[in-house]
N, C-alpha and C positions, 0 to 999 in steps of 0.2 A: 600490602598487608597479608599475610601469611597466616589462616586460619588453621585449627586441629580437624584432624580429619572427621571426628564427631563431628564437629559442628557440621561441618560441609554436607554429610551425610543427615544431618536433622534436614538442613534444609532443604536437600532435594527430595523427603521425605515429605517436606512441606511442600512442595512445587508439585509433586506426584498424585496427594492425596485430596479428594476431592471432599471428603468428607470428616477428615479428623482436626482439620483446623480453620478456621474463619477464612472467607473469602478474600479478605486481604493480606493477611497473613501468607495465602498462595499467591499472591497478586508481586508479593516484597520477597518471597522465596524464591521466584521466577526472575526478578530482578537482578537478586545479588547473582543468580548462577550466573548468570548473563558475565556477568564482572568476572567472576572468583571458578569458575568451574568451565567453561565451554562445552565441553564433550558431553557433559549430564545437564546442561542448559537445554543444547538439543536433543537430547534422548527425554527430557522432558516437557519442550515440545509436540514433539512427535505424538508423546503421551494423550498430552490436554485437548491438541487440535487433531487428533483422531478420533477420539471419544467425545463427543461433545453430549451434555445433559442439562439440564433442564435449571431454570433460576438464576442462580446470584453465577453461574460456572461462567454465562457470557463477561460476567468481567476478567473470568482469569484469561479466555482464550481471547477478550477483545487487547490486555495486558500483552499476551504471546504476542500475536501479530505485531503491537504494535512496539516493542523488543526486535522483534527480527527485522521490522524496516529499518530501524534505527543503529541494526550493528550491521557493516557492510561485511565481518568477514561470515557471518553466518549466511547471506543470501547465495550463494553458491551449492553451500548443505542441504538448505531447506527448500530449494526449489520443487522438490518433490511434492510436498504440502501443499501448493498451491492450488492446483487443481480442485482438492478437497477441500480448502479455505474456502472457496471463492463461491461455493453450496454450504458453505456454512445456513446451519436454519437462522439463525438471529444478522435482523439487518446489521445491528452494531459492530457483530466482527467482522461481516461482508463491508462495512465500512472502513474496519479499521484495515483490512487486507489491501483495499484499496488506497489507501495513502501509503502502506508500506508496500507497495507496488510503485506508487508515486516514488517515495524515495531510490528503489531497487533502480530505475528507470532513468532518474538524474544521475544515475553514477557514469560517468567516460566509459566503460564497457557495455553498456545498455544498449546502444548500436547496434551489438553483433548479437544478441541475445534475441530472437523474433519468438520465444515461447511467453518471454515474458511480457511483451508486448501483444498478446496475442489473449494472454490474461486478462492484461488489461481492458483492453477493448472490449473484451466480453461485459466484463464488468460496466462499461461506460454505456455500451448499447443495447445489452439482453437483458441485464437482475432487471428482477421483475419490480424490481422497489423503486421508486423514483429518488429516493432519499442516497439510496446506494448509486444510484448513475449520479447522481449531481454530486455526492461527495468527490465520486472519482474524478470527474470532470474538472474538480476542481484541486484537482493534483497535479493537471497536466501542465501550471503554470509552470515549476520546476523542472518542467523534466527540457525546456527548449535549451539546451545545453551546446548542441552542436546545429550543423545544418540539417541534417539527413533527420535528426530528431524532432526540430524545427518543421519541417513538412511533414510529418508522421504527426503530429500533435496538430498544423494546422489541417492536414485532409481531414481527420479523427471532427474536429470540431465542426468544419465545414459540413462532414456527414450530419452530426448533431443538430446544426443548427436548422435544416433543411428537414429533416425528417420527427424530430422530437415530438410530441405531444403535449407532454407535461409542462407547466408552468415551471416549477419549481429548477429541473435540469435544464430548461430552455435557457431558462435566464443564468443557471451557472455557466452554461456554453458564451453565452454571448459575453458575461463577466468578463471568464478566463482568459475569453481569444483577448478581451482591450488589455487585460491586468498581461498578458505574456509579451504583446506587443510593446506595452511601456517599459517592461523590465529588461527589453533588448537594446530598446533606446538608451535605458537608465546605464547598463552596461558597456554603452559604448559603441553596440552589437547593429547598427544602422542597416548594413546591406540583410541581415537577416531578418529584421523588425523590415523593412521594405518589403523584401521574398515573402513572407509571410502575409502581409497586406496585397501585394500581387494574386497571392495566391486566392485569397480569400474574394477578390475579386474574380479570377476564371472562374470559382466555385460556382457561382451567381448569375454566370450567362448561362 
């Protein structure tokens, strides 16, 4: 679909602007660029999730986030953001960061990437919100993709489960580790759903 360049330009005027158009209205501006514009997608990013304000704006930047886990060629671009995301003040878009973190994570390059695993983690064991570790927590079923990622999600958990406080992230640690271990089996993935139960046992002595 091939839009006119007005149009294009209304709506990164609508992804842009915080206050001339309805909250959803930026929410679905933010969308299409995604699709139909990339370059001014992320130039309006950068916009929303720098400036963060106060009210209804947590759904355009919970929206952003949750856009950028969801397209794999923008996590390369936006890495930069992440930092600043992940102090976002509203727990909602620290949550949402957190699952597109989850996605960033399960991709086959996420291996070699230790900043963004390093995000993560913070997110799993420092936000001060318990609603934000447990969200994360419970991202990491997707991410046991290989082996090496496999032990980095079961050390992560094993830290969790050992140190936690909270009810709430406790119990999504203990969830995740059975729901990751069943989906290795379901996949066929035996010696690694093993490795991971091994492991989770050394954790323990």
């Amino acid at each position: 679909m091939i839009l006119r360049e007005s149009t294009v330009t209304f709506i990164y005027r609508a992804a842009m602007a915080s206050r001339a158009h309805h909250v959803w209205i930026q929410c679905e501006a933010l969308t299409l660029l995604a699709e139909i514009a990339p370059e001014s997608f992320l130039l309006a990013l950068h916009h929303r999730l720098t400036n963060p304000e106060q009210d209804d704006d947590i759904f355009v930047r919970r929206r952003a986030v949750r856009l950028l886990g969801a397209h794999a060629e923008f996590h390369k671009a936006a890495e930069d953001l992440i930092p600043q995301i992940i102090n976002d003040p509203s727990i909602s878009v620290r949550q949402g960061i957190a699952e597109a973190l989850g996605m960033m994570l399960a991709s086959e390059s996420a291996d070699e990437d230790f900043n963004l695993w390093q995000w993560y983690k913070r997110l799993v064991t420092s936000d001060q919100s318990a609603q934000v570790r447990a969200a994360a927590i419970f991202t990491a079923r997707r991410m046991v993709v290989s082996d090496s990622m496999a032990t980095r999600v079961a050390d992560l958990l094993s830290e969790v489960i050992q140190n936690e406080q909270d009810v709430l992230a406790l119990k999504a640690a203990l969830t995740t580790a059975v729901d990751a271990i069943e989906l290795l089996y379901s996949d066929n993935l035996d010696d690694q759903a093993v490795a991971v139960l091994v492991h989770f046992g050394d954790g323990r002595q």
